[in-house]
FIMARZA-205806 format. One line per field, with one value per residue: residue in three letters; x, y, z of N, C-alpha, C in turn; chain. Coordinates in nm, 3 decimals, decimal comma. Atoms other than C-alpha are relative to their C-alpha. Last residue first. Example, Ala and Ser with C-alpha at 12.3 -4.5 7.8 and 13.67 -1.06 7.14 Angstrom:
rest	SER/ALA
nu	-0,082/0,089
nv	-0,119/-0,119
nw	-0,006/0,000
cau	1,367/1,230
cav	-0,106/-0,450
caw	0,714/0,780
cu	-0,077/0,090
cv	0,109/0,120
cw	0,073/0,000
kette	A/A
This chain:
rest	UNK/UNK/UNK/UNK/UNK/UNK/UNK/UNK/UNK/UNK/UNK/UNK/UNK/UNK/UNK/UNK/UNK/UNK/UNK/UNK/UNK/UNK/UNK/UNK/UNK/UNK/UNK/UNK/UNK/UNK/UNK/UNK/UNK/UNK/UNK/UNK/UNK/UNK/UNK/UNK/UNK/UNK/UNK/UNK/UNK/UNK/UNK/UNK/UNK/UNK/UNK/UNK/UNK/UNK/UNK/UNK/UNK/UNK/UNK/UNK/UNK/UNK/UNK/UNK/UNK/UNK/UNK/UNK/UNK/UNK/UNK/UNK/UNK/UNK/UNK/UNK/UNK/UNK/UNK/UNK/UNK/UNK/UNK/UNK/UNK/UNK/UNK/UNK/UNK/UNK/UNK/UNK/UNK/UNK/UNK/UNK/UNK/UNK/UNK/UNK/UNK/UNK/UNK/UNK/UNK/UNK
nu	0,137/0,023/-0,170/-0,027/0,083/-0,062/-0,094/-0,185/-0,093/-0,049/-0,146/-0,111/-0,041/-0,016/0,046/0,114/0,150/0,054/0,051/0,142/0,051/-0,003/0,091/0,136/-0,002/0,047/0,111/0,112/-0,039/0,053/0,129/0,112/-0,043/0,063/0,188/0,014/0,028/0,140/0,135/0,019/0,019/0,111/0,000/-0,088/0,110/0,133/0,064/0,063/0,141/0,077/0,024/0,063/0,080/0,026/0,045/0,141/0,126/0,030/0,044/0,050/0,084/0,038/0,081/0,081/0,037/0,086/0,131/0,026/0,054/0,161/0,086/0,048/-0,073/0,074/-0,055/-0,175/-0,125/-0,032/-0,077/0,000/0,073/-0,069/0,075/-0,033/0,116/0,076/-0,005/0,035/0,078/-0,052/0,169/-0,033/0,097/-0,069/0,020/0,013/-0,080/0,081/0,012/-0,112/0,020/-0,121/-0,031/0,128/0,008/-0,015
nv	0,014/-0,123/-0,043/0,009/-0,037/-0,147/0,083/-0,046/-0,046/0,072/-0,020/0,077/-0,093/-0,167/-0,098/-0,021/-0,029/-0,138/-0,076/0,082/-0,090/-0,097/0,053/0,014/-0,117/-0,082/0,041/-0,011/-0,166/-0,039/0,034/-0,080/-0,120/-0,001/0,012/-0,170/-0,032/0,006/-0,068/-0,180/-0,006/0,006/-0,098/-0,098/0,055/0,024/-0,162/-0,039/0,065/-0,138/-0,074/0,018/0,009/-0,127/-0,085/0,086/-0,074/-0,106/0,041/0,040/-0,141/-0,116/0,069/-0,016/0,106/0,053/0,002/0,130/0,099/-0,001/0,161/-0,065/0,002/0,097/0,158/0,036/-0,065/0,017/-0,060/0,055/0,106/0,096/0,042/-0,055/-0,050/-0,075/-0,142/-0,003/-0,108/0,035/0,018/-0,006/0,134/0,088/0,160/-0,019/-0,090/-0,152/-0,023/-0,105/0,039/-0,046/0,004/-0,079/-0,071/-0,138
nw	-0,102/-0,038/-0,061/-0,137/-0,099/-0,085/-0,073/0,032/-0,138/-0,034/0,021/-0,047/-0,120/0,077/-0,088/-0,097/0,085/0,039/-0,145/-0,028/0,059/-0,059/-0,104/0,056/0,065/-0,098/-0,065/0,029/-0,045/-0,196/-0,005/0,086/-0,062/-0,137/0,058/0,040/-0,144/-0,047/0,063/-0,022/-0,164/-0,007/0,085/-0,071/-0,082/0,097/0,006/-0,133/0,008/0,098/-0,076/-0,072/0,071/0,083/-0,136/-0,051/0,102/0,008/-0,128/-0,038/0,123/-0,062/-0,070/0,078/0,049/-0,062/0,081/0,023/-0,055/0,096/0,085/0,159/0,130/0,023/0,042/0,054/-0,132/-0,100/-0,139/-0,111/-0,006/-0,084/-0,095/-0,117/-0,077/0,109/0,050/0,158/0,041/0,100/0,110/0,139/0,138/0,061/-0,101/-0,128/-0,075/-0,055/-0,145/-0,068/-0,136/-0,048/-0,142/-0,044/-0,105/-0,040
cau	-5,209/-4,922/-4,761/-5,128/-5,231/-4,950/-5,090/-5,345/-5,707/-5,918/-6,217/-6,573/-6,814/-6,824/-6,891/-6,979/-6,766/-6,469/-6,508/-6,525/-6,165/-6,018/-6,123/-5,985/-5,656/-5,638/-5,712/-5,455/-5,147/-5,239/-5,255/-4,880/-4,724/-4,822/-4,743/-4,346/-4,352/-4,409/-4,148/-3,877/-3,976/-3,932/-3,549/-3,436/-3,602/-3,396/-3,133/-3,117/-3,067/-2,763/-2,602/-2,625/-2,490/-2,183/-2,134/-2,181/-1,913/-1,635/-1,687/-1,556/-1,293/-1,204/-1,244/-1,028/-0,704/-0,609/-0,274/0,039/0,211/0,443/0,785/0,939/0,974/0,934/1,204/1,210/0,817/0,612/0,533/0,380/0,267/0,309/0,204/0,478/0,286/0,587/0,810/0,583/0,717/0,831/0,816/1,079/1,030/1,277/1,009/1,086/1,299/1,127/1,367/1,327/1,218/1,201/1,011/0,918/1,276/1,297
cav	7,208/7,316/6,951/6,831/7,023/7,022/6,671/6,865/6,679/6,761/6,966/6,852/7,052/6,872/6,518/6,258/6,390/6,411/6,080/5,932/6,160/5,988/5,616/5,743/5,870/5,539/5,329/5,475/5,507/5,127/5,064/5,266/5,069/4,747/4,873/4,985/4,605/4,472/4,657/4,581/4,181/4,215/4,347/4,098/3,807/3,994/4,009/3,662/3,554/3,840/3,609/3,298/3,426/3,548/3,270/3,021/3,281/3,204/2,847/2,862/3,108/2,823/2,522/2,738/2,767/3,117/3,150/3,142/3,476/3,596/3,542/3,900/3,723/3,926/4,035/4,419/4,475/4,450/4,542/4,417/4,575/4,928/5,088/5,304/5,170/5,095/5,015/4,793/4,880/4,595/4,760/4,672/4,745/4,978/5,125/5,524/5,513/5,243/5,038/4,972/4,666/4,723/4,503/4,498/4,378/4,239
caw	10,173/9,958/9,875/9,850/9,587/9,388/9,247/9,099/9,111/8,810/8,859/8,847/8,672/8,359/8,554/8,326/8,010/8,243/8,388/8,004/7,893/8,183/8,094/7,710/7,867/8,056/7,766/7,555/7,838/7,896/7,461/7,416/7,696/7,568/7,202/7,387/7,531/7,183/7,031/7,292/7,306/6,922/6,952/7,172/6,956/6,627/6,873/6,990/6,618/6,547/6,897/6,714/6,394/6,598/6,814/6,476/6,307/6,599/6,619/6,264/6,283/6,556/6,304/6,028/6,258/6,230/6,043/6,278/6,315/6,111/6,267/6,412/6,815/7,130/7,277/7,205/7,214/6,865/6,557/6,217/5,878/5,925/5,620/5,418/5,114/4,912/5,175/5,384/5,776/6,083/6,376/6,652/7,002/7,184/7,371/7,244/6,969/6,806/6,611/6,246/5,994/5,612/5,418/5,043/4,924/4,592
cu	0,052/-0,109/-0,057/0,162/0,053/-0,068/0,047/0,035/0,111/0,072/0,107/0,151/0,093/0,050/0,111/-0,008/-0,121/-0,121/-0,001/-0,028/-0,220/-0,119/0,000/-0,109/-0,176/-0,051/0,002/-0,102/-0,180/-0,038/-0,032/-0,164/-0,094/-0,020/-0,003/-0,195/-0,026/0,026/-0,176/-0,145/-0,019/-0,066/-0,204/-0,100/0,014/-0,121/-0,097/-0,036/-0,047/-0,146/-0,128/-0,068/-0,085/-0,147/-0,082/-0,001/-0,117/-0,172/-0,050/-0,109/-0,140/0,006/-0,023/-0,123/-0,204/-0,039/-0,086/-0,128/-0,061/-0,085/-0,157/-0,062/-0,045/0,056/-0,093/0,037/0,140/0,124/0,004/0,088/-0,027/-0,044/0,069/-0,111/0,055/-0,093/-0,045/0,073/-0,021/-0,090/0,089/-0,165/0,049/-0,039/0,137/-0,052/-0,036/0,087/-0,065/-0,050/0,076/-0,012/0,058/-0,029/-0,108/-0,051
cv	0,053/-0,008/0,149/-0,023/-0,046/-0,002/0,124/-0,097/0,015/-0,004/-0,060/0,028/-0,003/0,068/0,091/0,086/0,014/0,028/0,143/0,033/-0,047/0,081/0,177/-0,008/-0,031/0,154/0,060/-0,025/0,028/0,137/0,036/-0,042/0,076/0,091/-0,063/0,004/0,183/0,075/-0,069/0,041/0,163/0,014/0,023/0,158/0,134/-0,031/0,035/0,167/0,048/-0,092/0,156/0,115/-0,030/-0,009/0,104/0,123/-0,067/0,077/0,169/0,024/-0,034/0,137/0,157/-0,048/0,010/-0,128/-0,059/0,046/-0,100/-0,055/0,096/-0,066/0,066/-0,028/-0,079/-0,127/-0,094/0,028/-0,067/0,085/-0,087/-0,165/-0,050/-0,091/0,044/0,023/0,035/0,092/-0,070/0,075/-0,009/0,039/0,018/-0,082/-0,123/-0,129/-0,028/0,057/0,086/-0,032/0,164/0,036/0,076/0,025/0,072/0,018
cw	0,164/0,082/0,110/0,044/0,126/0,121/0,078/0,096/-0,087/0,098/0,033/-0,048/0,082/0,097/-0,061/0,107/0,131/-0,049/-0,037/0,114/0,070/-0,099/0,046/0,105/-0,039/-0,067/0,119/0,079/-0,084/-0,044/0,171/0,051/-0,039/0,035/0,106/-0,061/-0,053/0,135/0,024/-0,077/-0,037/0,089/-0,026/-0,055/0,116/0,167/-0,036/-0,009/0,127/0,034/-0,126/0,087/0,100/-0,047/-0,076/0,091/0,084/-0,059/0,018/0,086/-0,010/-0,055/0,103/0,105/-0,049/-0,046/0,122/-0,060/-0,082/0,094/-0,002/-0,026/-0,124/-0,151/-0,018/-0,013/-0,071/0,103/0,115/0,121/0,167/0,010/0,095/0,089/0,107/0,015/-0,114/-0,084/-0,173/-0,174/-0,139/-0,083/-0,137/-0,024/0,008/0,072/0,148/0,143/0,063/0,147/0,039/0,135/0,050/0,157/0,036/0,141
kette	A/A/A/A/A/A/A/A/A/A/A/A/A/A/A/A/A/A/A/A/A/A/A/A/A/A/A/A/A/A/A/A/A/A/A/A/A/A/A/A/A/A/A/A/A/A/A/A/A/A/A/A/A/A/A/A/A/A/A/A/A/A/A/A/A/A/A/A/A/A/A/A/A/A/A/A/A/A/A/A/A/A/A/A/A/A/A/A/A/A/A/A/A/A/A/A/A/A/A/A/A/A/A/A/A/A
């Protein structure tokens, strides 16, 4: 039985080739290229493929740790200045912090 049914596109004049009991489009292309099926992926470069792949989810993971230590670097500076600030405040009370404004308007 017949599960195929090829037409002409109006507007390239390519062919598409349609499923008729799912309406899906299975294949298409321009006017002189050929219908044939293509060629099954060869299994070695599907392959070659997955290693890239599995290689590249392993650099992420290392990718990914880098980021969260450099963000707890970040975090422990911003702590230890905040803490060196709160420790010049304590020793001088009276002492007011410098604005940065200040010396735009000077």
């Amino acid at each position: 039985m017949l599960r195929e049914f090829e037409i002409t596109c109006p507007g390239c004049q390519g062919w598409i080739i349609i499923d008729l009991e799912t309406g899906e489009v299975l294949r298409h292309g321009k006017k002189k290229e050929s219908r044939k099926k293509k060629e099954k992926v060869d299994p070695k470069k599907f392959q070659q493929a997955m290693d890239k792949l599995r290689a590249r989810e392993d650099g992420g993971d290392e990718t990914f740790a880098d980021a969260v230590r450099s963000v707890e670097e970040a975090k422990r500076k911003l702590e230890d200045a905040f803490e060196q600030a709160k420790k010049r405040a304590a020793e001088n009370p009276d002492e007011r912090p410098p604005n940065p404004l200040d010396d735009l308007f000077a």
